[in-house]
C-alpha positions in Angstrom: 0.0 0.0 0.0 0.8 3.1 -1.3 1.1 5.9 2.0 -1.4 9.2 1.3 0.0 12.7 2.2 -2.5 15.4 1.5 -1.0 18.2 -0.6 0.1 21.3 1.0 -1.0 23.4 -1.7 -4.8 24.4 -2.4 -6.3 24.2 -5.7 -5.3 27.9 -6.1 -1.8 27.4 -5.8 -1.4 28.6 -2.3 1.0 27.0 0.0 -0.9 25.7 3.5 0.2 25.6 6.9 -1.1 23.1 9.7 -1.4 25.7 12.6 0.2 24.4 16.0 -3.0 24.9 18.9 -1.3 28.3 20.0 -1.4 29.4 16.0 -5.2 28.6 16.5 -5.4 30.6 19.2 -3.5 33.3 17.4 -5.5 33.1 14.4 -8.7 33.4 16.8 -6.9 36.4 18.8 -6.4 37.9 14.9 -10.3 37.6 14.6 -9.7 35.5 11.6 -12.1 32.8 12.9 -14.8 33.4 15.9 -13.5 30.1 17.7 -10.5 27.7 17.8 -13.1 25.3 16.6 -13.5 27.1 13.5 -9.9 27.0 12.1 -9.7 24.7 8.9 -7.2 21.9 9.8 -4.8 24.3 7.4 -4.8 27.6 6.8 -2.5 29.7 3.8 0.7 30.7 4.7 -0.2 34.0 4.3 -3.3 33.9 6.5 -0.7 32.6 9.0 1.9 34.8 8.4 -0.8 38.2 8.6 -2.0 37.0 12.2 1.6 36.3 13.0 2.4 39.8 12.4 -0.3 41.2 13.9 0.2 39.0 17.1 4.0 40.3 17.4 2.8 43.9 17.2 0.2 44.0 19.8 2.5 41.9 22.2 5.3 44.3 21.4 2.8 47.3 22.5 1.6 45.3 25.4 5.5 45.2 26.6 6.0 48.7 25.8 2.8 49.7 28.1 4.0 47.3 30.4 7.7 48.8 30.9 5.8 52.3 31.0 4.3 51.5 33.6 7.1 49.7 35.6 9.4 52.4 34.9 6.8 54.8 36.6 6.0 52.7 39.6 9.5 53.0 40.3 9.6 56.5 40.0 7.6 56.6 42.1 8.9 54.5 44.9 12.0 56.8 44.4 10.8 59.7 45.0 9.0 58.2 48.3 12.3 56.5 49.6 13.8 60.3 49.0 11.3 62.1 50.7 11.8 59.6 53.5 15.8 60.8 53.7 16.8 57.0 51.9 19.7 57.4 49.6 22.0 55.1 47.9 25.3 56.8 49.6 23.6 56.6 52.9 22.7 52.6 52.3 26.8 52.1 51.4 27.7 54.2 54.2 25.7 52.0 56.7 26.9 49.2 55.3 30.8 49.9 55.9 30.2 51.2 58.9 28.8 47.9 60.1 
């Protein structure tokens, strides 16, 4: 008996791609398809590649709003610790005293 591999190309001529489950998801996030359900066992590799794209810029955002506001909470501890009289030379001299 002969072994059957389906053909990676559609009828059109467009290479597929057999999304992993978090390219499901990604494709779903990309509101390609309403559900995970919903996502043909293969999509085009262009499909994939446009909800790729779109996932690494929104995460890349979400970092950059993330590091925004990290960098801010820690201004603002700063500026707390300094109204309190805390200061990195006062830590180091403490710590050779002792």
């Amino acid at each position: 008996m002969e072994n059957v591999v389906s053909d990676p190309v559609t009828p059109g001529g467009h290479a597929t791609h057999k999304p992993t489950p978090f390219q499901q998801k990604v494709l779903v996030w990309s509101k390609m398809y309403p559900s995970s359900d919903k996502v043909p066992e293969r999509v085009t590799r262009s499909q994939m590649k446009k909800a790729m794209d779109l996932f690494r810029v929104r995460s890349s955002i979400c970092m950059a709003a993330l590091v925004f506001v990290f960098a801010a909470v820690m201004a603002l501890i700063g500026r707390k610790q300094r109204q309190e009289g805390m200061s990195v030379t006062k830590i180091a001299l403490e710590k050779r005293q002792h």
